[in-house]
Structure formats: C-alpha cells, structure tokens
PAFI-482274 format. One record per residue (C-alpha): y, x, z. Coordinates in steps of 0.25 Angstrom, whole numbers, plus 5000, padded with zeros to 4 digits. Layout:
// residues N
YXZ/...
END
This chain:
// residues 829
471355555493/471855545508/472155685507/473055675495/473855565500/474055645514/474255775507/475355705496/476155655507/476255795516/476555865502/477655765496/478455765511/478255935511/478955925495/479855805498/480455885512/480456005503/481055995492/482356055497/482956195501/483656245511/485156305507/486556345512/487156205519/487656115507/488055975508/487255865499/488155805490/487855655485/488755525482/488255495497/488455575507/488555725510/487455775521/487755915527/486556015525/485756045538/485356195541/483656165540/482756195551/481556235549/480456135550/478956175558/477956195548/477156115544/475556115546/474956075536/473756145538/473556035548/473855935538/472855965528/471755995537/472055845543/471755785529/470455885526/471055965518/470056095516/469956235520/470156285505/471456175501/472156205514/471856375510/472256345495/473656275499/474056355511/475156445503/475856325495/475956255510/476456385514/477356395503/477956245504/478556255517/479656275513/479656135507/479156095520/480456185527/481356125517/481756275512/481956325498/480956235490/481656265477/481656405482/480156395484/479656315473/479156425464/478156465476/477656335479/477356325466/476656435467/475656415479/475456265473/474856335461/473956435469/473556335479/472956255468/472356365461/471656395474/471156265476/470656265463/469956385466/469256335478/467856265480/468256135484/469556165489/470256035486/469155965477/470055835476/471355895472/472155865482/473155975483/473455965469/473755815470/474655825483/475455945478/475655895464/477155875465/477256045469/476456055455/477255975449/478556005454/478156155451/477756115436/479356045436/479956155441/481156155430/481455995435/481456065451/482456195445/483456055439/483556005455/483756125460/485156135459/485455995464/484455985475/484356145480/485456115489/485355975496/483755965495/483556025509/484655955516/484055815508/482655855514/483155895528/484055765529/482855645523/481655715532/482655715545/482555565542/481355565539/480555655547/479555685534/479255825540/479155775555/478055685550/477255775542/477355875556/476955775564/475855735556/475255885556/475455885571/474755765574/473455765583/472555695574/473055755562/472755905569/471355845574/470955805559/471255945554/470555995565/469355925560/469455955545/470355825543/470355685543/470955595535/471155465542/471655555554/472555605548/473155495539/473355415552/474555515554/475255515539/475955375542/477455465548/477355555533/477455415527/478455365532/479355495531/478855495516/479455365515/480955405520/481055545515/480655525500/481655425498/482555505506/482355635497/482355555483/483855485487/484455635492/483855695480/484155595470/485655595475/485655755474/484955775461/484655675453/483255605451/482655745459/482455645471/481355545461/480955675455/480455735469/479955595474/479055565463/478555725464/478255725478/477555565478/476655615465/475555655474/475655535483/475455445470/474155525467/473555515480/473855365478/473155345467/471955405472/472055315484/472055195473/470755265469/469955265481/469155135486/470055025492/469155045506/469655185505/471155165502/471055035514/470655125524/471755235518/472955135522/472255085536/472455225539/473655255533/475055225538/475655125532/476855205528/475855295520/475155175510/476055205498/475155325499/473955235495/474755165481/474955245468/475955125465/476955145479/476955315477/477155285462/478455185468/478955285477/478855395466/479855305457/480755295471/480155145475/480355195492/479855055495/478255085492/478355155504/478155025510/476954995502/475654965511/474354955506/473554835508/471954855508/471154795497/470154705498/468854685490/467454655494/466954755500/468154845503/467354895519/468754875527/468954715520/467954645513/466854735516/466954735531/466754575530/465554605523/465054705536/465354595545/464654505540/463354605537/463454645552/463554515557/462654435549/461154475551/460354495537/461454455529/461854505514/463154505510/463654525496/465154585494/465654535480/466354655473/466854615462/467554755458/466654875451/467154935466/468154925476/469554925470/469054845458/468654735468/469954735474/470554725462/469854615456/470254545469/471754545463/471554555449/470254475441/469854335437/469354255449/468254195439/467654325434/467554375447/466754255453/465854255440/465654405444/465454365460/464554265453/463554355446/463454445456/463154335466/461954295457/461454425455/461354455471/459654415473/460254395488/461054305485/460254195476/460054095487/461554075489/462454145499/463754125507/464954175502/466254225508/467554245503/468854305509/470154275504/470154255488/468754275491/468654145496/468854065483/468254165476/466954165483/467253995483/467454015466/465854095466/465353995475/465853865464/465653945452/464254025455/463353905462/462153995460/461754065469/462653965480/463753995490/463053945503/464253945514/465653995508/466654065517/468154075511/469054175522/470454165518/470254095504/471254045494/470453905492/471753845485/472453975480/473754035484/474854025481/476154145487/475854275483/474754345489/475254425502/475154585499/475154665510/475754785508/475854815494/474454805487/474454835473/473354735469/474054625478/475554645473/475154645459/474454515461/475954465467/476554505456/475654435446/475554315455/477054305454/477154315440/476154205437/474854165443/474554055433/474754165421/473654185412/473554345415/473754325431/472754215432/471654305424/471854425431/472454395445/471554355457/472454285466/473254195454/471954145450/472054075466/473554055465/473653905466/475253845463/475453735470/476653695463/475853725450/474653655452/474453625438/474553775433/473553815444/472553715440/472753745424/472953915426/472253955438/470854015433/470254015446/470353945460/470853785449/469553815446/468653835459/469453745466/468953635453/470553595451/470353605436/469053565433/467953485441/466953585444/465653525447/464953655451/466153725458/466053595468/464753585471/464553735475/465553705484/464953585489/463753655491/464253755501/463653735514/464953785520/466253815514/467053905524/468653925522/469454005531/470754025532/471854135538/472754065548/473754185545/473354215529/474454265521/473654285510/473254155506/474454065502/474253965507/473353995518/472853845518/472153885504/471053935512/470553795516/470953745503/472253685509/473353725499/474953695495/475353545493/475653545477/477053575475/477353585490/477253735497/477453675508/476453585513/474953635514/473853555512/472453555517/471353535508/471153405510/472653375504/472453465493/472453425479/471353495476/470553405486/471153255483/471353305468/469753355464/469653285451/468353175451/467353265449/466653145439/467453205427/466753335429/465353315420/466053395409/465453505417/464053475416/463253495405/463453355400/464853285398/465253165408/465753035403/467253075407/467353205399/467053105387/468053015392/469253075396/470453145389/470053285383/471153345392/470553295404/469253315399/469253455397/469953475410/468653425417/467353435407/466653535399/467453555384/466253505376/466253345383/467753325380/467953265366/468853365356/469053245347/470153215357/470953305351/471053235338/471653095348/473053195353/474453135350/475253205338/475753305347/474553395348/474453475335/472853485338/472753365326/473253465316/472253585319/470853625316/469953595328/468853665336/467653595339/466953655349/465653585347/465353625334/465453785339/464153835345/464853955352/466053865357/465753875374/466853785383/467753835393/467553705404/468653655411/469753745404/471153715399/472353775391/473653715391/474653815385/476153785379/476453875368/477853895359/477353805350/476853705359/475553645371/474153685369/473153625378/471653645377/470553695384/469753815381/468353865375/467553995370/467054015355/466754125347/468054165340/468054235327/469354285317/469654235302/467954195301/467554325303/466554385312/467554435322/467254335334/467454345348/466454265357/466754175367/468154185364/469054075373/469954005366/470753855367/470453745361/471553645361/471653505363/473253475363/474253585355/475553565352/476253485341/476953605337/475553675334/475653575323/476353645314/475553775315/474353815305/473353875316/472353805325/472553895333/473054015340/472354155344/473154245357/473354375352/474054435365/473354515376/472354425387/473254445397/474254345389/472954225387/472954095392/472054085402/471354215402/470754195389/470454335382/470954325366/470154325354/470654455350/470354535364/469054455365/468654515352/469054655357/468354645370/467054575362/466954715353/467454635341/468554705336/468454835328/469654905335/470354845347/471454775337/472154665331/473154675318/474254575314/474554585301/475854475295/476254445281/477654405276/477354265270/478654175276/478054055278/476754045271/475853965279/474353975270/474654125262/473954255271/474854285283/474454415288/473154475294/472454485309/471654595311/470654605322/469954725327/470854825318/472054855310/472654785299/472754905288/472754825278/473954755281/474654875290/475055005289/474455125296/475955135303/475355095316/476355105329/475655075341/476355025352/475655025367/475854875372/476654865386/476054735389/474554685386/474954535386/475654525374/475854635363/476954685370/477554825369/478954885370/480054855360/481154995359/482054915353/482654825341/483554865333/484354785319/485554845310/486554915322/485754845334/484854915342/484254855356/483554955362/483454965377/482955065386/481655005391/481454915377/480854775375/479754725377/479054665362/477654595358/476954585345/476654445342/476154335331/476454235341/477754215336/478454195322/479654275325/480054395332/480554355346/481754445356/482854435366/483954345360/485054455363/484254555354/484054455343/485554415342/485854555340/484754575331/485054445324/486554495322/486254615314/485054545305/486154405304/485254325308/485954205319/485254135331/485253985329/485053935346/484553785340/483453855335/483253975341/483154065330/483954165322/484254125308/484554215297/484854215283/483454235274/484254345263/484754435274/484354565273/484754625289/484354745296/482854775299/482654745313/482054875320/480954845332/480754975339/479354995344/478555115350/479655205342/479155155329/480555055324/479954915316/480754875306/480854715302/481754705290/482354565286/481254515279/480454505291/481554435300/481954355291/481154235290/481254115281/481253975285/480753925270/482353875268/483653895276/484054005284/482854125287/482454145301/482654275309/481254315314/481554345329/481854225340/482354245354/481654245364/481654275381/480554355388/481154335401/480354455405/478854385405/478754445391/479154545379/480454515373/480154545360/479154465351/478754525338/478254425330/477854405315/479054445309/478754585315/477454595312/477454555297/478154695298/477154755306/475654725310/475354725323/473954795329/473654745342/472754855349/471954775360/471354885368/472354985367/473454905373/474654935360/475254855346/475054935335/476154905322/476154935310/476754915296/476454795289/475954785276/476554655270/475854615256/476754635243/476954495241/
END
C-alpha cells in the first residue's frame, strides 16, 4: 500500500510536468497576461531505477516497466507528449501484459493502480485529440513556467539522489527510509497542480479539472487502501510521513482536490485512538504489565477489531457499550473478585458508568485520566482534520440534544449546557443519568461509595475537555460561562435530590411514591407504585378524560421503563407521559411485536379532544423517534414479523365521514387489492422521513421546475398537501383558489372544475385533478388541499399528504431504502 501511495505521487508529477510539447516560440494568450515562450532546456534524467528499488520494487516489475519509463521521458523532458502518446500507450499495454505474464511479478497490482490515468487517458484519446488544438502550443511553456515556481522536478531529482534513498535501494528497499524523504514532492504537488489547472483552464477550457482529477485518481486509490489497513498501520504511516504528504492518507482530501478544493492540501491526519491501538492505548497497557509484577490486565475492545473500536468511540450508544463492557467483565474467571479499573479521557466516565451500573464483580480503586466528569461543553478540539472528529463537530453543532445525535453520537451523549440545564437533564441518555441528575439511583451511589479510592486526574493544559475543571467534577456556573465552579459549589452537589423518595426502586414501593403527584412520582419511583387513577383528577385542559385508557396492571406482558419521561409539543398540542414496553399487535390479529416501547400518557392536549384515536403510532424512519425508540412497524421487521419488508397506505374519498371504512394499512406486503400494479418506485434521499426528490409541479400554463428540484415527503401526518407559499400562489392562481392570511389557508370555490395539478416524481408525472383539491367544509366556501408552509432548510419542502394519496397508494419498502406509488383503486361509490 506504501508502495502505491509513493509510486502515484512520482507518476502524477511525471504526467502533470508532461503534459505539454515543445513548439516554435508562441506567446500564451489569456484575458490575463501574455507570457513570452522560453527556448526548453533539457532537463537530467531522471533515475528511476533508484526510485523503485528504494521502495522494493522487484527484479521482474522494474524489467516488465523499463521501456514505458523509457518511453515517458519525454513527458519527463516536457517534449512532444501529444506527439508521443500513441507510443506510450503502447508500452503501457505491453508492460502489463508482461507483468501479467510473470510469476509474482507485481502480485498486488501496483503498477496497474498507479498508472491508471495513462490507461485511462489512452482509452480517452478522442477527449485528448479535442485539447490538442488549444493546449498543443502553450502546454510546454504553462509546464516550464509552474515547475520554475515550483521546483516539482527538482524535488523528485533530489529525492533519487538522496544518500539514504540510494542506501535502501542498495539493500533491496525500505520503506520507512525512503518515505522520510517524500515530504519536498509534497509540497511541490501542492503548488504545481493548482498552477497547471489555472493555466489550463484559462487556455482550454475545463482541460485543467479534466487533467487534475486524471493524474489524482491513483492517489485516491492508494488512499482508500490506506483507510483499509489497521489504524496502528496508518498511525505509524503519518509519524513517518511529512506532514505535507497526509492528504495521501484520506480518500475524502484527494477526492477534494480532484473536485479543485487546493485547501486539503492542508489536511493533517490525527491518530486514532482505541484500546489496544500499540502506539496509544496499548502502550499504556505494556507499561503497566512491565511495571507491575504478576498483574493481569484486560483491554476493553469494544469494536469486532481496531477501526470498529475507534469508531464506536465516536459513533454508539454509551449504554450499550457499558452493558457490553459489563458482560465481558463477568465473563472474565480472572476478574470475579473484583478489580481496578482505569479510564483515559471519555474513558474515565465510561469506566465510572460500568463501575455504578455493573456492581458485580466490583470496581475496587477507579482511576479517571482526563475525564469528563460533568460533560463538555465547546466543540471537541480536532487536530488536523480527522474524519470521525469533524463529523462529530458537525453533528454536535446541529444539535446535541436531538433525538438522532444523542442515540448515535458518543460525545453529545456527555455534552452538558449549561444554559440549558433542563434539556440536559430531560435529553441527555447518558452522563444525567450516571451523574443521578434525573433520578435517585440507589445502586449507582453506593457502588461509588464503595470504591476504596476514587482517583481524578486532570490536564493543566487539556484542550480537549471543555471545560477542563469537568475532570474534578468542577463545571460552568449555570447560565454563566464565565465563572467556574468546583465541585463543591455545583448543583449537582448542593442539589442531590433527598435520597428517601427513592424506594420506588426497590422491589417494594415507599410511602412517598404513594403520596406524591404522579408527575413527580414517576420522576423518582418505579411506574407500578404511582397511582394512574390520577389521571382521571387532571383539569379540563387535558384531553386524557375523553380517551380510552391503559391499565398496565391488568397486562401480564406489560414491563416498566423506571425513571423515564416524555414530554413532547406537537401541531395539535402537549403530550407528557412516561414510557413502558408491551407486546404490540395490528387490528387483533396475530401480528405482534414484542417488547415493543411505547408512551403512555398522563397529560395530552385539550386540542387532542377533538380527535377519535387514543392514540398515535410513528410511521417515519428511527432516526426521526423520540428518544431512540425503534417504531412498531421496523421493530416488527427486525422481529421476522413481516412477510416482505413493507408497509402499504391505501385512502378512500369519504369527505368527512368519521364512522364509514376509510381506507386500508397493509403490513408486511402490498395492498393489491386496493392498488394497481403501476408501481413507480422512488429511491428515498433521506432515511428520516419518506423523503425523496420532487422534479417539479406544474398547473394549467405554470410550471416550476428547477434544476436541482425539491425536496417532498410522503405523509399521513397531515390533512392537506403542504409547499413553499410562492409556489402555491402560483398554483393557487391558475386552479382559482385565493389565500385567506386570517386563516392561513386557500379557499376555493367547491363547483370549480380547474386544471389537474401535475406532481413530477422519478419521471413518472401524478396527476391530482379537482376533485382531489377541492375539499368540502360541509357548507360554505371548499378548501383548497395544500397549506403553506417554510422548511427553513431543516426539512423537505413538499409535504404530500392525503389528498395525494387518495390518488395514489403509498408502499413504504423498509429495508430497501425507496417509496413505491401506485394508482389507487377508489370504490364505485
């Protein structure tokens, strides 16, 4: 893999200093300046028998390339390379023939990888023929005047010259000699690709990108290889490497540059860290083998290998790791007496989190190096550009208290607001609950208690923890960035709540969980000891009076969710409640998904009043649930429930008949019954909601089309069709319906017969014709079936909504990531 990298740069500087030829003097014309042509001198050759030999290359590869080195000096002399080209070419084809030939010769493929863009360029030859007219006759002078800036063919020369380079081909090659040496062709990369795409591009057009994403291709296949190897690998690569060379090292910075994005030059690569990577974690673990007689140290990998343990260090759920930690713990014969645990950096609350939540077999003495006792809050300081770290930035920034970030995203699941104290204690699934901020874990404290020494250490200098004081516990003064406060002055220490309302969480129920408010009491004690009678004693403003309710008591499969909470606002109003798990099943049948976690509410909305259902089931993807809870349908796909992957909406034209058959839910198939075979399926461009990309709409003489398009969801959510207000005023115009801003709503008149409004979608057009948009209030003016509404960029700006499907069903295909519609089949009468 070191080979490729080393062998793509010397072949992309060889074509990018030779794609030019030497002609009779001829200025170079462009709307900047004019540069007289300079007479070329020829330039030593170059040795790249040296060169190959430094980096190992065999006997057999060096024999089979030899003639197609030979051949591409005039690239290298910067000489009639269009003039050349059919021979190049040539002795490309022949050398890999030959090495196809021999035993061994280039068993990894090398030369085939680094010289990909002489094959490709050769299979493009009609695209070369088309530049040659614009480029034959300033393409010499262009190269000449960017490598006398930039010195690209002085580097490679002083490179193949160098003592230690000659010493490592002397002894049949070595590769971290000789990549010691590579840093000065880095850097000359860096200015003379930029400077061959400008003067090209100004000469010829686009024939600059063209070049630069031809000569880069093989650098971007030796990157992904290196993405491939083991992190130790790819750490020990960079320490060795100059700086100026670690774009080398990312598929994403060569893919940048390929694109004309010069600043990932810049890009330096950060290590990785995990347990038991030998130059971090793993040296720790040495250490304190070689300097601690007889003992036996166990390394927590919580990764199928290396890079999957790195990643899980950016991207899990904190809580399924320690459960993971924790059974790997028990199942360790060594470790049943108990043991000391040590934690570095997220570590340290991590190893805190096993500690209170796996009492057996104990944590004697727990060490937290550079912990984040009381969370962070600032971005977490990348160096370089790691991809793993940046993407956390990213995420972090959007929203570290979303539903998505906290499931999925280590650090957000320690990111503690201080200016935001009550959405951490309501949102954070992780460090509220170790630190007992939510609820009064009994177990959690006296695991702690039980340490014989709890040791926390912190960084005088630590830029990674923000603030740095979290590591003692000390944390930001709420609603004040300025002032730090020490652990002792913390909320969390003057504010534990009185730990004699916690005997919800034994297995009997104290007198205060009988006594107290259910609100407060299922904040602090087990679901089963707080009375859900006191649901019926809520003021008019909660529509709970005027549902069905659940008893969970009288279910034998009912389990509790202790110490959970959901408080969400929707459209139509509050829900508050807290959560449980039962066995869900559709319409009576025996489709049921087990253990299925679900809300059980204690306050709704007044609003909700007015609605027929008890409830509500979420038909969107998981990313979209509150607090990480899988949905009924995708449960009963990941269960083996479902006959095929799918779920099918099916809606009747009934105006506003509340008690007559209003449509039909498929699960586990599709609704041919109800639908026609017409089936379009669209691939989804977001798996949150059933988003996809809308071409265009289109009414009468109106047509909004844009390049790029919209972006639409499928949803029952809704009554009407939703849009951008511009569009709809438009569309609204031609149908002649009017917008009413009292209301917010187009009104229209319920005998108009306008246009059929044209959805475009995956190139198939869907037509709704009036009968669909017009809707009828039961007297008066007929409302228009579409609302306006503003995405602001956080989500799609087209809601399809049961006007359009009554028109057409709606397949939703789980596992295969697309919406499938199709024709309706509305009943006769």
């Amino acid at each position: 893999m070191v080979l490729v990298k080393l062998i793509s740069l010397l072949v992309i500087a060889q074509i990018a200093l030779g794609n030019q030829t030497n002609v009779p003097a001829k200025p170079i014309h462009n709307q900047n300046h004019i540069v007289p042509l300079q007479t070329t001198t020829p330039f030593p050759d170059l040795d790249m028998e040296t060169i190959l030999k430094a980096f190992g290359a065999s006997d057999c590869l060096r024999t089979c390339i030899q003639p197609f080195i030979d051949e591409m000096r005039d690239f290298w002399q910067m000489t009639n390379v269009f003039g050349s080209f059919d021979a190049v070419c040539e002795q490309h084809q022949k050398a890999l023939q030959c090495i196809k030939d021999g035993f061994f010769c280039d068993d990894k493929g090398t030369f085939a990888k680094v010289s990909s863009p002489i094959r490709e360029a050769c299979e493009k030859r009609l695209l070369f023929d088309k530049m040659k007219p614009c480029l034959s006759h300033v393409a010499g002078q262009i190269m000449q005047d960017c490598d006398s800036r930039c010195g690209m063919r002085n580097s490679l020369m002083k490179f193949a010259t160098n003592d230690q380079v000659k010493f490592a081909a002397q002894i049949g090659g070595n590769l971290l000699i000789s990549i010691d040496h590579v840093g000065d062709m880095c850097g000359a990369l860096q200015c003379i690709l930029p400077c061959i795409v400008d003067q090209f591009n100004k000469n010829c057009a686009l024939s600059g990108f063209f070049t630069l994403d031809l000569v880069l291709k093989p650098m971007g296949m030796a990157a992904e290889m290196a993405e491939d190897t083991p992190d130790s690998l790819r750490d020990l690569l960079a320490m060795k490497l100059d700086k100026r060379c670690h774009f080398m090292l990312s598929s994403e910075q060569v893919n940048k540059i390929r694109n004309g994005d010069f600043t990932a030059f810049n890009y330096v690569y950060h290590k990785s860290d995990c347990c038991c990577n030998p130059l971090s974690m793993g040296h720790i673990k040495k250490l304190i083998e070689e300097n601690v007689e007889g003992v036996y140290v166990k390394s927590l990998m919580l990764g199928e290998n290396i890079a999957s343990d790195v990643e899980r260090g950016f991207f899990a759920n904190m809580n399924d790791l320690v459960d993971q930690a924790c059974e790997m713990v028990r199942n360790d014969s060594l470790l049943a007496g108990g043991y000391n645990a040590i934690g570095f950096s997220q570590g340290g609350q991590f190893v805190r989190a096993l500690a209170q939540r796996c009492p057996d077999p104990p944590v004697k003495n727990l060490i937290s190096v550079g912990g984040q006792q009381q969370g962070v809050f600032g971005l977490p300081h990348c160096i370089g550009d790691n991809y793993f770290c940046n993407a956390v930035r990213r995420l972090l920034d959007l929203g570290a208290y979303l539903s998505y970030v906290q499931k999925n995203v280590v650090q957000a699941q320690y990111w503690h607001d201080p200016n935001n104290e009550k959405d951490y204690q309501k949102k954070s699934i992780f460090l509220a609950d170790v630190n007992n901020e939510v609820n009064i874990n009994e177990t959690y404290r006296k695991s702690i208690v039980k340490l014989k020494n709890l040791v926390l250490i912190k960084f005088l200098r630590d830029s990674m923890v923000v603030p740095r004081e979290s590591s003692w516990f000390g944390y930001y003064k709420a609603n004040d960035l300025g002032t730090i406060e020490n652990f002792n002055e913390t909320r969390l220490y003057k504010e534990v709540p009185d730990v004699s309302c916690t005997g919800g969480q034994d297995s009997t129920c104290a007198s205060y969980c009988k006594q107290t408010s259910y609100d407060l009491c299922i904040s602090f004690c087990q679901p089963k000891c707080c009375h859900n009678e006191t649901i019926k004693n809520f003021d008019d403003t909660n529509a709970c009076t005027t549902k069905h309710l659940f008893y969970s008591n009288s279910s034998s499969t009912y389990q509790a969710v202790p110490g959970s909470t959901f408080d969400v606002t929707y459209k139509t109003g509050e829900v508050k409640g807290f959560y449980g798990k039962d066995t869900f099943c559709i319409g009576g049948t025996t489709l049921c998904a087990t253990s299925q976690q679900f809300v059980q509410a204690t306050f709704i909305g007044a609003d909700f009043a007015k609605q027929p259902e008890d409830g509500m089931i979420g038909l969107a993807w998981p990313i979209l649930a509150a607090n990480q809870v899988t949905p009924p349908l995708f449960n009963l796909m990941n269960q083996g429930k479902l006959d095929q992957p799918y779920f099918s909406i099916f809606m009747v034209h009934n105006g506003f008949a509340t008690t007559d058959h209003g449509g039909m839910f498929t699960a586990g198939g599709i609704d041919s019954t109800n639908c026609k075979s017409d089936i379009n399926w669209i691939p989804l461009t977001s798996q949150t909601y059933w988003q996809f990309k809308l071409s265009g709409v289109a009414s009468g003489s109106y047509n909004s089309a844009p390049a790029n398009g919209y972006q639409a969801m499928s949803t029952t959510a809704a009554s009407f069709n939703g849009g951008p207000k511009a569009i709809l005023d438009k569309l609204a115009h031609s149908v002649g319906a009017t917008y009413v801003p009292t209301t917010g709503a187009y009104l229209i008149g319920c005998s108009s017969s306008g246009p059929d409004i044209v959805f475009t979608i995956n190139g198939v057009d869907y037509h709704m014709p009036a009968s669909s948009y017009i809707i009828s209030m039961g007297g008066g003016p007929c409302m228009w079936a579409f609302f306006p509404m503003t995405a602001g960029g956080f989500s799609p700006s087209w809601m399809l909504g049961p006007p359009f499907i009554r028109e057409y069903c709606q397949i939703h295909d789980m596992q295969g990531g697309r919406i499938g519609m199709a024709t309706a089949i509305q009943p006769s009468s």
